[in-house]
Each structure stands twice: as C-alpha cells, then as structure tokens.
N, C-alpha and C positions, 0 to 999 in steps of 0.2 A: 504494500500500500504506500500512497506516496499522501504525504500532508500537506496541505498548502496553508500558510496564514498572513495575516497581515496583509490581504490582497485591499489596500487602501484605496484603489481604482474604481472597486468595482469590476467583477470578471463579464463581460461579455462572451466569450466562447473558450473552450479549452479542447484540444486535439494533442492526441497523439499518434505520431507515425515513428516508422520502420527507419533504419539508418538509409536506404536506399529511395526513403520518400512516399513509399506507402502506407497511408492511412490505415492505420489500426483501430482505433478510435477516434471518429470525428463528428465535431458539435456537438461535443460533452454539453449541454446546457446549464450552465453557473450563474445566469443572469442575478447583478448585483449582489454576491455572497463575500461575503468578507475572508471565509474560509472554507478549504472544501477538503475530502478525505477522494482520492482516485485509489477501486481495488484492479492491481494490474495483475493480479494472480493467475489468470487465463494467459498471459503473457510468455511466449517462450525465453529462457536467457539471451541476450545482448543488449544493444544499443540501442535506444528509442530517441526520441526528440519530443518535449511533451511542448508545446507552442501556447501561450494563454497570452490571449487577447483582453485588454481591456478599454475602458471607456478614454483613456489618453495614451496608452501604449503598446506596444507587440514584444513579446519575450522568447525565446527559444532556452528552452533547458534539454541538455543532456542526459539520461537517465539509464545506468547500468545494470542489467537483470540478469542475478545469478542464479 
C-alpha cells in the first residue's frame, strides 16, 4: 500500500502506470482529498510511476515493488 498525505492541493486524479508507460491504474478518483491510502497489492514487482495531478500541479513519483 502506498500512503499519500499532506496533499494541500487538493488531488484531482491519481494514475498509475508500468515503467514502459502502460497504465495500470488510471483515474484513481481523489477528487479534493487531503489524503489517500492506494492498495497496489495486485501489483506484480518492479517499477511503476504513480503520476497525481492536482488542482495547481502535476507530480511523477517513482514506486518500487518487491
């Protein structure tokens, strides 16, 4: 699981894809939450990209799955 807090934005959308750009998860719906909990446990091990959009900016995080 991955924890998100402190989203003082405001989250507009959260996706996550594949290191090769494949959407795994997309338009997680976060609309205006401060804080969110994503379970990636269906998730195979590696690399993802968890991308969260909000109402002033765009983010790209990194996410390694052992």
């Amino acid at each position: 699981m991955v924890s998100l807090k402190n989203l003082v934005d405001g989250v507009r959308n959260l996706s996550i894809s594949s290191i090769d750009g494949k959407y795994v998860k997309k338009n997680i719906s976060q609309v205006g939450l401060q804080q969110s909990v994503l379970d990636l446990s269906g998730l195979e091990s590696g690399l993802y990209l968890l991308n969260i959009v909000t109402n002033q900016s765009q983010q790209t995080i990194k996410i390694i799955l052992k």
